[in-house]
N, C-alpha and C positions, 0 to 999 in steps of 0.2 A: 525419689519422690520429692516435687517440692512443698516450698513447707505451708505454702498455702491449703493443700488438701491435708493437712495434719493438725493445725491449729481449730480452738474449739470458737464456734460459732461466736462473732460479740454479739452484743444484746441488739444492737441496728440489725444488724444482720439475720437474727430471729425475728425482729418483729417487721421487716420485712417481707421475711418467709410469712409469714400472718398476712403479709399484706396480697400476698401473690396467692396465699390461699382462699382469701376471702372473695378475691377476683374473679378465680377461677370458680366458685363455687356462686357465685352471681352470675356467671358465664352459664354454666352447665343448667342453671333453672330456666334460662333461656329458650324457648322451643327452636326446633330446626329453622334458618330464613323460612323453608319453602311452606311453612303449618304460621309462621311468626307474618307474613305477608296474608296469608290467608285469614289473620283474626284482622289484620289490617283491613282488606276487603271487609270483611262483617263488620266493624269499626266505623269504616266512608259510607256503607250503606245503611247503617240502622243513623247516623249524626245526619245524612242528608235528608235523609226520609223526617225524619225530628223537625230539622230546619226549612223544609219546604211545607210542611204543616202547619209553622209558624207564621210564615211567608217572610222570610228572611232574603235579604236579596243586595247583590252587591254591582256597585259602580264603579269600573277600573280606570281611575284620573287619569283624564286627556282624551274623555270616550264618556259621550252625551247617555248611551247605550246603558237602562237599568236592568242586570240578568240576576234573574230571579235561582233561587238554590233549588236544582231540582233533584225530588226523593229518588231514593231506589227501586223503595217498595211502592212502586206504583205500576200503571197500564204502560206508561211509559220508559220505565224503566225497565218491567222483563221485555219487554220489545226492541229497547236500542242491546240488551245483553245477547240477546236472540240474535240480533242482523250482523252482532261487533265482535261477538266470542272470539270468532278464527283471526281475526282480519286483528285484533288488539295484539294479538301474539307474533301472528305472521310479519304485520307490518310495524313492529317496534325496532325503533333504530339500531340502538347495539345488536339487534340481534346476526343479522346479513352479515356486519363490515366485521363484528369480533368474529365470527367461525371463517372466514374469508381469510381477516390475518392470523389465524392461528394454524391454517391451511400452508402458508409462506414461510409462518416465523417456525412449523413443523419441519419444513424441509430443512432449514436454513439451522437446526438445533440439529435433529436427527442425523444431519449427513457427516455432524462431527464439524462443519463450520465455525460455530461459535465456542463449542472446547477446543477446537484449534488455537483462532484466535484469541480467546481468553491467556492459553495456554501460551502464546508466543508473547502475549505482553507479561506475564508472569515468572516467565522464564527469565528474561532478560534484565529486569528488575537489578541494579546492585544493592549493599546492603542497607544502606542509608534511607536509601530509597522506598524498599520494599514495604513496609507501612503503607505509603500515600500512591506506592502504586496499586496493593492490592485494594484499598480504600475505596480511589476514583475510579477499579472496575466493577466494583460492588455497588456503586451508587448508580452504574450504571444496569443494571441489574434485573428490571423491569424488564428487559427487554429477548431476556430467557425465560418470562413469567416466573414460575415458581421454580424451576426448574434451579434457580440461579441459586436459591438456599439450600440444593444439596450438591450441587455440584460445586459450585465456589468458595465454603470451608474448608472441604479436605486440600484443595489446589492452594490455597492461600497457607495452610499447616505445614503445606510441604516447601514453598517457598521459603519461609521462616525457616524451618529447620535447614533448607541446603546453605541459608546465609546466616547460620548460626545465631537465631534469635528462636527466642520461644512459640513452637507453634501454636501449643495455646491459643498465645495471645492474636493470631494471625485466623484461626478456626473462628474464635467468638466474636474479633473485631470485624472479620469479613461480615458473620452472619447478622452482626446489629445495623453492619453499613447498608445490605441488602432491602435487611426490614424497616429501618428506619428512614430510609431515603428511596425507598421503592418507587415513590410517586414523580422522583425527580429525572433526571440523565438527559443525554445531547440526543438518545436518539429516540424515536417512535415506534412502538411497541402496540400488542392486544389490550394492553389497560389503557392507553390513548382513546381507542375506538372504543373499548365501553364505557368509561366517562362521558367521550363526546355522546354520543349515543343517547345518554341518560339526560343529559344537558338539553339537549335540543328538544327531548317529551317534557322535560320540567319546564323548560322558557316557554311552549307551546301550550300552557296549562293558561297561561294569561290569552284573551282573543285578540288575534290582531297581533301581536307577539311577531316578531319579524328577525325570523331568524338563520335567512339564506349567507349572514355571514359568518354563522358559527361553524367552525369547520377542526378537521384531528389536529390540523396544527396547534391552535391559536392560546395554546399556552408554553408553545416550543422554546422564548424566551426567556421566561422564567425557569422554565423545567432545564433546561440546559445551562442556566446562570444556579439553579440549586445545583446540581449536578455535578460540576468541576466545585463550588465553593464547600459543598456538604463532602466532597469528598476527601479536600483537603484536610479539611475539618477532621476528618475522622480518621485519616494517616496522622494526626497529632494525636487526636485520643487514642489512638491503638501504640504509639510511639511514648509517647508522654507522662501518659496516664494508667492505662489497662497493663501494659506489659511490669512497665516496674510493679506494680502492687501483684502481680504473680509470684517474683522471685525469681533466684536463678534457676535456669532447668536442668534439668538432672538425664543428661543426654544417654545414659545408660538404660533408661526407659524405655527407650526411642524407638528400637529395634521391634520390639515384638509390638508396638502399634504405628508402625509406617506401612504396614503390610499392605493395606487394603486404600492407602493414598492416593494411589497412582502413579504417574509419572511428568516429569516438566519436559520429556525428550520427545520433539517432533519428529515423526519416521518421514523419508524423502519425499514418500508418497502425498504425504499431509501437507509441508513446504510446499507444494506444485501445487496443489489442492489452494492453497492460502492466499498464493501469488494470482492464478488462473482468476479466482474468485473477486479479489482486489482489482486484476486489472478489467474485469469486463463490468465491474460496478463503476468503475471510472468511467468506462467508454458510456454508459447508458444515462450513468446523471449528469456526465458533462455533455452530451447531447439532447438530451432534455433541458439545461438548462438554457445551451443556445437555441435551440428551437424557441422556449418560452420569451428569451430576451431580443428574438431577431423581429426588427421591427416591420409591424404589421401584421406580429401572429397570431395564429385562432386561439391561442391556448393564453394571450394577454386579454381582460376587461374590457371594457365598452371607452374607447378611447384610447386606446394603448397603456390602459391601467396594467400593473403589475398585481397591484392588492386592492380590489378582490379581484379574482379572475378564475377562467374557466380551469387552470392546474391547480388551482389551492382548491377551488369547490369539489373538485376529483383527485384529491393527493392518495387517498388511500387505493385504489388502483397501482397508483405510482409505488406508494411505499411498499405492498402486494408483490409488484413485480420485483423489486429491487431483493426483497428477502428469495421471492420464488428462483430469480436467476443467480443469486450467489451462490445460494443451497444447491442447486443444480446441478451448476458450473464447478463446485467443491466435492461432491459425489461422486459425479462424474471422473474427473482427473484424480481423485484421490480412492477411487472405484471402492466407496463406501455405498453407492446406490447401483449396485451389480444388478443387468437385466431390464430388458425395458418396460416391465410392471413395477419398479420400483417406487417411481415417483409419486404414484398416484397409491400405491398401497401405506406410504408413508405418508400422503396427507390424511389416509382415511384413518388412519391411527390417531394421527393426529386433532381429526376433529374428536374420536371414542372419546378420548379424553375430556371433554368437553358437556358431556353426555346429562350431568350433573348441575352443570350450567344450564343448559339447554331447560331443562326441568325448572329451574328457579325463574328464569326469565318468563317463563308463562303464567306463572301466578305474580309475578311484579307487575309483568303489563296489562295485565286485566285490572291491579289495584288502580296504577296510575290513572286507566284508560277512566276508569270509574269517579275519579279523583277529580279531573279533567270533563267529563261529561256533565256533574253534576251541580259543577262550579262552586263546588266547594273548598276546591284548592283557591281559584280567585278568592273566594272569602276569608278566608285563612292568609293570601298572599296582601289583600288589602289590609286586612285589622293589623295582621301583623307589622307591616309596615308604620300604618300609624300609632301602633305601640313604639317602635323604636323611636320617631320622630318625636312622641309625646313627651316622652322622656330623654331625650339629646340625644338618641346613640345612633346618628345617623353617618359618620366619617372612618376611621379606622379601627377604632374600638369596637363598633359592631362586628364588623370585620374579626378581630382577635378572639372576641366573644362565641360569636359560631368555629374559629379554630379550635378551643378550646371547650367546647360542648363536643366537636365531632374525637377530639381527641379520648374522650372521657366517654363517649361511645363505643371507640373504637378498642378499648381494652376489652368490651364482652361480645361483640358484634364485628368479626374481626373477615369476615368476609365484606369487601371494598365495594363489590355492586350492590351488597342486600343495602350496607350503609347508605352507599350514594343514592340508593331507586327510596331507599326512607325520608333521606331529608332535604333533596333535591326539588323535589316536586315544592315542597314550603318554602325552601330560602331562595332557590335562584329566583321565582317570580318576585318574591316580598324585596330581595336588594335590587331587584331590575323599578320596582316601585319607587326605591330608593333613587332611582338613578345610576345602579350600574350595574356592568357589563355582566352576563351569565359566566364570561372568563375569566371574572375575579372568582365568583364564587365558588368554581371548579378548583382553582387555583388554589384556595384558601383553604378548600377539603382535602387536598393532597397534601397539606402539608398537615394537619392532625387527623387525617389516616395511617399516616405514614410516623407519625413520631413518636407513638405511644406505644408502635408493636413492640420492639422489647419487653416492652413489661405485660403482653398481653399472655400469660401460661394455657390461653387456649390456641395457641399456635403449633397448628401439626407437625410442623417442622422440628419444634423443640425438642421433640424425643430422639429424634435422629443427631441432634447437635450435638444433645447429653451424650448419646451413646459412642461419641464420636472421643467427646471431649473425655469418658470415662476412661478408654485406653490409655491416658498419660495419669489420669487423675482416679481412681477407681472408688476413690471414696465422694468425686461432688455429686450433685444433686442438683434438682431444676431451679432452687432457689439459689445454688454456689452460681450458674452459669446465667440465670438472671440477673443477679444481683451487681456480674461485672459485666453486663451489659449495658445496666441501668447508666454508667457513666454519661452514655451516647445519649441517652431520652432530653435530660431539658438544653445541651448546650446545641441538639440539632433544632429543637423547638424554637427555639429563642433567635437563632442563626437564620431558618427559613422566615422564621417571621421578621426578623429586619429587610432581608430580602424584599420580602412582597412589602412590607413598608418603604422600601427607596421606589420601588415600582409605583407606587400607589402615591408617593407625594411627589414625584415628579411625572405623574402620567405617563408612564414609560407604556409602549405598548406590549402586552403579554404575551405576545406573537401577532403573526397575520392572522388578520382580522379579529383579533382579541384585546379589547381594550381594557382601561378601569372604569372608565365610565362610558353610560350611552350619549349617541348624539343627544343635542339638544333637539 
């Protein structure tokens, strides 16, 4: 046993545990998002109905146009609820493109694909290495949705132990890298497309709002510059930091909790599977790319523009196929999708899951829609504005200020779309008032969504990490395996936000078509 599970609590340590209790018990009074939206709606309709009584009425600068705050509770308002009911649900953006890619990213998880290739970079790993290997695939992680925090502790445990390092420190350093950098990685994922999604209803709250270039990429630059740096990062704190404060491990342990690990051994069948998969991803985005770059294609802008153009305005299509034919193409050759009902019996699975989602997104979209109808999000997105401006916080500080609000959200409200459909609708219009891009703002929210979850004890994950972690350690507790989580929380905080500061003071753009600022 090492001697970290035997030693008595220090006083930090306790009143920490106070702190993760308090949290979680501010959490729990919390009602569910889908009841926590709906007092929202009663909230937007009894304030609009107030302010349209008053005759309250707002003018969105650079628009002669004065729009009056229209109530709820009026003739007009059961009438537009009556004709918009279906069509606010039906037609909200995240809705179509997230259950579309989680249809793709299902094949492309389920056929054993991505624990493959998890598994083949995991393996190969030497020992030096291992940290910042399993780090940079954990930050990439998003893109297994959740899937990636129980599958990528045990795989990362066993790593460490084959290279004679503490898995431990390999289990909890994966699972902080996952959740604390979940919003970041190089590649495009289901939380891409309900961001964008939510982004595009929020920028749409302002009239006239123009927002045919907001698209899933358009924070791929940054997201992939956190992505490799957070990762690094965090093969240091797992190397550095977390492991020495474990101690040595007591590999006599080891035995009776490696049982339920797995394995880092690819069967030949999976190698073919990996290869097949690799090479026909090659063949389709290096023909998509010369398609898109052979001059005079339909698929470039109006003048042989690159950016914006008709492949980025339809990338998720792209990205779609790209998950659907690897997953395929891996099933297939590695005959993990036996039978020609496979495929489609494994997306339908794959939306079930989803089912929960589905439910919440329809009481989000009816709040926004109401939000949005009544112009009282305008109201709200103007004052607000001129409250920043009144008081100077119009440059990167505001910017920090909403990081550090969503972060401090995000400890009791730790599902990512209820947060984003909450504060979206108010900040991207009030910083696009400001003069910038709804890119930053998205931008800004992934990075304190994502960096406070370690410390959030309402993460359902956690119970599975402890019970993971208790096989070596049979004495810790959810405050032992927060607590050296906690390491990861402000040096990721502090790290993504220089990031989006070098972005933001050199205009760097956040991707295609996502800038820091709007045109003039």
């Amino acid at each position: 046993m090492s001697a970290s599970t035997t030693a008595r609590p220090s006083p930090a340590a306790r009143a920490f545990d106070r702190v993760l209790l308090g949290i979680e018990r501010a959490g729990n009074a919390l009602p569910h998002p889908f009841f926590l939206f709906c007092y929202l709606f009663v909230a937007i309709a009894l304030a609009s109905s107030a302010m349209a009584w008053a005759g309250a009425t707002v003018t969105v600068p650079g628009s002669d146009e004065v729009l009056p705050v229209q109530g709820f509770l009026s003739t007009e308002g059961v009438l537009w609820l009556l004709s918009s009911f279906a069509t606010n649900f039906s037609s909200f953006p995240p809705f179509g493109t997230v259950l579309m890619m989680l249809m793709a990213v299902g094949v492309a998880e389920r056929s054993g694909l991505l624990g493959a290739a998890v598994t083949a970079v995991f393996g190969r790993a030497p020992r030096r290495v291992v940290p910042y290997a399993v780090a940079l695939v954990a930050c990439q992680g998003h893109v297994m949705s959740d899937v990636a925090t129980i599958v990528l502790p045990p795989l990362a445990a066993l790593v460490f132990l084959k290279a004679g390092r503490h898995p431990v420190a390999g289990m909890i350093g994966t699972f902080a890298c996952v959740v604390a950098g979940y919003s970041g990685g190089v590649l495009v994922g289901v939380l891409d497309t309900l961001l964008h999604g939510i982004t595009v209803e929020a920028a749409s709250v302002l009239p006239g709002a123009d927002v045919s270039d907001l698209n899933v990429l358009m924070n791929i630059a940054f997201t992939a510059t956190s992505g490799i740096v957070l990762g690094l990062l965090g093969g240091f704190l797992i190397d550095r930091v977390l492991e020495p404060r474990l101690g040595a491990f007591d590999a006599a342990a080891s035995s009776a909790a490696t049982d339920d690990l797995g394995s880092l051994h690819l069967e030949p069948a999976q190698r073919r599977g990996l290869l097949a998969s690799v090479a026909v991803l090659v063949v389709y985005l290096g023909g998509l790319a010369l398609a898109w770059l052979w001059p005079g294609s339909p698929l470039q802008g109006e003048g042989g523009t690159l950016v914006p153009s008709p492949l980025l305005s339809g990338v998720i299509p792209v990205i779609f196929g790209a998950f659907l034919l690897a997953g395929t193409v891996y099933g297939v050759v590695a005959r993990t999708l036996p039978g020609r009902d496979a495929l489609p019996a494994v997306m339908a699975e794959s939306v079930k899951t989803m089912a929960g989602y589905v439910v919440l997104i329809f009481v989000i979209a009816q709040a926004i829609a109401l939000f949005s109808w009544s112009n009282l999000g305008s109201w709200l997105a103007v004052e607000g504005a001129a409250l920043l401006e009144s008081v100077g916080l119009t440059g990167f500080t505001a910017v920090v200020l909403f990081v550090l609000l969503v972060f401090t959200l995000n400890l009791v409200i730790t599902s990512g779309s209820a947060l984003w459909s909450l504060v979206a609708p108010v900040f991207v219009p009030a910083f696009m008032l400001l003069g910038y891009d709804p890119a930053l703002t998205q931008a800004a929210f992934r990075i304190g969504d994502s960096a406070s979850s370690p410390l959030s004890p309402l993460n359902p994950y956690l119970v599975i990490l402890l019970t993971l972690v208790q096989r070596w350690e049979p004495g810790a507790k959810l405050g032992t395996v927060m607590s050296r989580m906690a390491v990861f929380v402000l040096p990721f905080l502090v790290v993504w936000l220089v990031i989006l500061g070098l972005f933001f003071a050199f205009d760097l753009p956040l991707g295609p078509g996502g800038s820091i600022r709007l045109p003039e």
